[in-house]
C-alpha positions as CSV (number, residue, x, y, z in Angstrom):
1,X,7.5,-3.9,6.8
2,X,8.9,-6.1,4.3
3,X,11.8,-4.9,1.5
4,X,12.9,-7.0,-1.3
5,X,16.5,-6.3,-2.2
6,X,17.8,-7.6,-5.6
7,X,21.5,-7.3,-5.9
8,X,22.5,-7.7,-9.9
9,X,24.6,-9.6,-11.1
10,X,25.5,-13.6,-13.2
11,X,26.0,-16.7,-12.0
12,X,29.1,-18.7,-12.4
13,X,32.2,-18.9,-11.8
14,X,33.8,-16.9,-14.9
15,X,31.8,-14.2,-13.4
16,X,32.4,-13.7,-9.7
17,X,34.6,-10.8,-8.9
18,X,33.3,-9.1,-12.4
19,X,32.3,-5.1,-12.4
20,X,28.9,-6.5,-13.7
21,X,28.4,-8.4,-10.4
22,X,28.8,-5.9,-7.8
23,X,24.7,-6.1,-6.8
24,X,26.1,-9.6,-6.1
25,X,29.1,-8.3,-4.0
26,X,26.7,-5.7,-2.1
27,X,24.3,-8.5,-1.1
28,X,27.3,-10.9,0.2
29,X,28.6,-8.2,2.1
30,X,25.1,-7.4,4.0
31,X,24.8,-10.8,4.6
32,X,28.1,-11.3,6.3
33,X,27.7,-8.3,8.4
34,X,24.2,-9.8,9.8
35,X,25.7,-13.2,9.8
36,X,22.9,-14.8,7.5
37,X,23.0,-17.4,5.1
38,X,22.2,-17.3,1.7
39,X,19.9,-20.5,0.1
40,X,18.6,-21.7,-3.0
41,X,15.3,-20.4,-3.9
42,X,13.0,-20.1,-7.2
43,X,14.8,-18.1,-9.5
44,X,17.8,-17.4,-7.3
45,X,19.8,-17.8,-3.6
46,X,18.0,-15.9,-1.0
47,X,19.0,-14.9,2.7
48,X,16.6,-12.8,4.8
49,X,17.8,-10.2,7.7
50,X,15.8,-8.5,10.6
51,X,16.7,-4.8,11.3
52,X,14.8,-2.3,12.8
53,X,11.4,-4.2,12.8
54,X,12.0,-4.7,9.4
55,X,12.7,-7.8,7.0
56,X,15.1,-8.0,4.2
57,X,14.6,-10.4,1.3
58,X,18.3,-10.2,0.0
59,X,17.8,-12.0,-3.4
60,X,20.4,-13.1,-6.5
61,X,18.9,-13.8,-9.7
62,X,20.3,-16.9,-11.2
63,X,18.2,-15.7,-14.4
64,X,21.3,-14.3,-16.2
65,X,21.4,-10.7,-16.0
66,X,19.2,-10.3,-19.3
67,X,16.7,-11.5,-17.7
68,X,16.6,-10.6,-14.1
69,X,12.9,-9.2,-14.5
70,X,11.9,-13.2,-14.0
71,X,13.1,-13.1,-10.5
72,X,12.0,-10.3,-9.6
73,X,8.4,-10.2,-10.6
74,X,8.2,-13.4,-9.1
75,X,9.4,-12.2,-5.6
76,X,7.7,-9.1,-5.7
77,X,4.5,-11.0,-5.9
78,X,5.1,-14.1,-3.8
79,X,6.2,-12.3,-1.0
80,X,3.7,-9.6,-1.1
81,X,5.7,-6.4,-1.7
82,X,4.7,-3.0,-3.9
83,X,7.5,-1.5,-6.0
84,X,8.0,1.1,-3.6
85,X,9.6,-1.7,-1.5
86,X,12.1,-2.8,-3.7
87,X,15.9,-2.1,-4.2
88,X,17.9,-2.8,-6.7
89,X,21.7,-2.4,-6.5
90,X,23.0,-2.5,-9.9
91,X,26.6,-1.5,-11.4
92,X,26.6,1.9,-13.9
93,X,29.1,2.4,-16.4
94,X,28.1,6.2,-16.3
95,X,29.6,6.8,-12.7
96,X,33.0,6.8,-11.9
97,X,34.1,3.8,-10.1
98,X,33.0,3.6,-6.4
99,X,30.4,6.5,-6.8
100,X,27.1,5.7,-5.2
101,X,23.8,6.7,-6.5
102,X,20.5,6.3,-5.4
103,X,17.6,7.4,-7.3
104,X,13.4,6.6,-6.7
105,X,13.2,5.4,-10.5
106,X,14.2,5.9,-13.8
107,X,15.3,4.5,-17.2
108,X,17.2,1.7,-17.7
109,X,20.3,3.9,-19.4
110,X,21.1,0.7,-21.8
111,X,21.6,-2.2,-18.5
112,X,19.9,-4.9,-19.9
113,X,19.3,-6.5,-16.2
114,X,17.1,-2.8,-15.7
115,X,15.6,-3.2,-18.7
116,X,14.2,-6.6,-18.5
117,X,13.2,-6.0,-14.8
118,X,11.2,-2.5,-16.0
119,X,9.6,-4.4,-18.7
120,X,8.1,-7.5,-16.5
121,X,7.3,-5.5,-13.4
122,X,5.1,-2.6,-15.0
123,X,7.4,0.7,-15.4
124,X,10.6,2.3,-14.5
125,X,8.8,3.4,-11.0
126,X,11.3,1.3,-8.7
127,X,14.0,2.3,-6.6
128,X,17.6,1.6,-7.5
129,X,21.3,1.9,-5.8
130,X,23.1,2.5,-8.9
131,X,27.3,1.6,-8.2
132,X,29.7,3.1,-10.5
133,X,32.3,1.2,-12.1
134,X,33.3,3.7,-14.4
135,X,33.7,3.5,-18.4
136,X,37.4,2.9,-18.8
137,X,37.1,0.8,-22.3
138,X,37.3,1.6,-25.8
139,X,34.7,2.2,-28.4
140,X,32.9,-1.4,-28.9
141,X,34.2,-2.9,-25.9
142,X,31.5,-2.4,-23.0
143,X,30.4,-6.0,-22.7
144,X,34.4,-7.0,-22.0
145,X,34.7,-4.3,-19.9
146,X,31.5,-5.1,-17.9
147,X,32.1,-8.5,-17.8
148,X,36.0,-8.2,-16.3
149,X,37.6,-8.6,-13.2
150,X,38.5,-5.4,-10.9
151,X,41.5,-4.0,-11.3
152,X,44.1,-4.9,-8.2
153,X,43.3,-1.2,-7.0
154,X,39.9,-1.0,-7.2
155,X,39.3,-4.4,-5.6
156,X,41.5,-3.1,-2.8
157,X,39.0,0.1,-3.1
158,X,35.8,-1.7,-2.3
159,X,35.2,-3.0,0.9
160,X,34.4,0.5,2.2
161,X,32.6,1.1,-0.6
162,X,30.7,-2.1,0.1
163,X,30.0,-1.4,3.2
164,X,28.5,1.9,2.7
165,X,26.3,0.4,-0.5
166,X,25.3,-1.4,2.9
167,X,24.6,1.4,4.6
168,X,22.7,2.8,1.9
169,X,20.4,-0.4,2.0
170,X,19.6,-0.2,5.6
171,X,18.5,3.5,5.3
172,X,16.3,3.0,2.2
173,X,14.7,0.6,4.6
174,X,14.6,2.4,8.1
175,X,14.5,6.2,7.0
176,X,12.8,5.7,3.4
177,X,14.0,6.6,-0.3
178,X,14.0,10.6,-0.1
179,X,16.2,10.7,3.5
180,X,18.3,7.9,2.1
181,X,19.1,9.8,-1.0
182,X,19.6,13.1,1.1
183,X,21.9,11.5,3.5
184,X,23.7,9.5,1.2
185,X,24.0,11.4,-2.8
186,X,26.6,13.4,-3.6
């Protein structure tokens, strides 16, 4: 069985340790914990892991956010894998910070990077690990907020939260969607 696991998120610098980047952070994390490296590939940097008699295509779009759909379309079909295979871990302004939700499908709830990704593949029918990072910004100011650095107390918040985004990746694989949203949603 074969999983394709986009992590959201921009390239650059000026956009590293940004809310709008935690697919990113989620995907670097896994990868540590298995040890793997990530390389370039078409559209992105890719690493792949083995667990449980399964493989992991951990991918990051170097589309730009906006248009992540590119990537993953393309990966979808070159390596072979139906919707139902795919994750992607994406940061939501409508959960509090460090909530984790996962969900079978859905609408893209005004993320641009769903959006585009629902528009090129066919239909909102993909699964999604949705990461909150809360809404703490004024009227008219989303795109700073999105597009800013953690807070010194929630970046000393997340590697637990990380690592059970992590968690949540290895279950979707191993136990499927449904379990994985029992076991893990709150």
């Amino acid at each position: 069985m074969k999983y394709l696991i986009v992590g959201l998120g921009n390239i650059g610098a000026e956009y590293e340790l940004t809310r709008h980047n935690i697919g990113f952070l989620v995907l670097d994390r896994l990868a540590d914990k298995f040890g793997v490296d990530f390389a370039q590939v078409r559209y992105g940097m890719q690493a792949s892991l083995r667990h449980k008699g399964r493989t992991l295509y951990l991918h990051k779009p170097n589309t730009y956010m906006n248009l992540s759909g590119k990537a993953v379309n393309y990966w979808l079909q070159a390596l072979k894998i139906p919707k139902s295979q795919l994750l992607v871990v994406t940061d939501d302004i409508a959960l509090p910070f460090g909530k984790l939700r996962m969900r079978a499908k859905g609408s893209a709830a005004g993320h641009n990077g769903l959006q585009n990704i629902i528009d090129l593949t066919g239909g909102q029918d993909f699964p999604r690990l949705r990461f909150g990072i809360g809404n703490n910004f004024s009227r008219g100011q989303q795109v700073d907020y999105v597009l800013s650095r953690f807070s010194q107390e929630e970046f000393d918040a997340l590697p637990p939260l990380l690592d059970k985004a992590c968690e949540m990746i290895l279950a979707f694989c191993t136990i499927g969607i449904d379990r994985a949203m029992n076991q893990y949603n709150d």
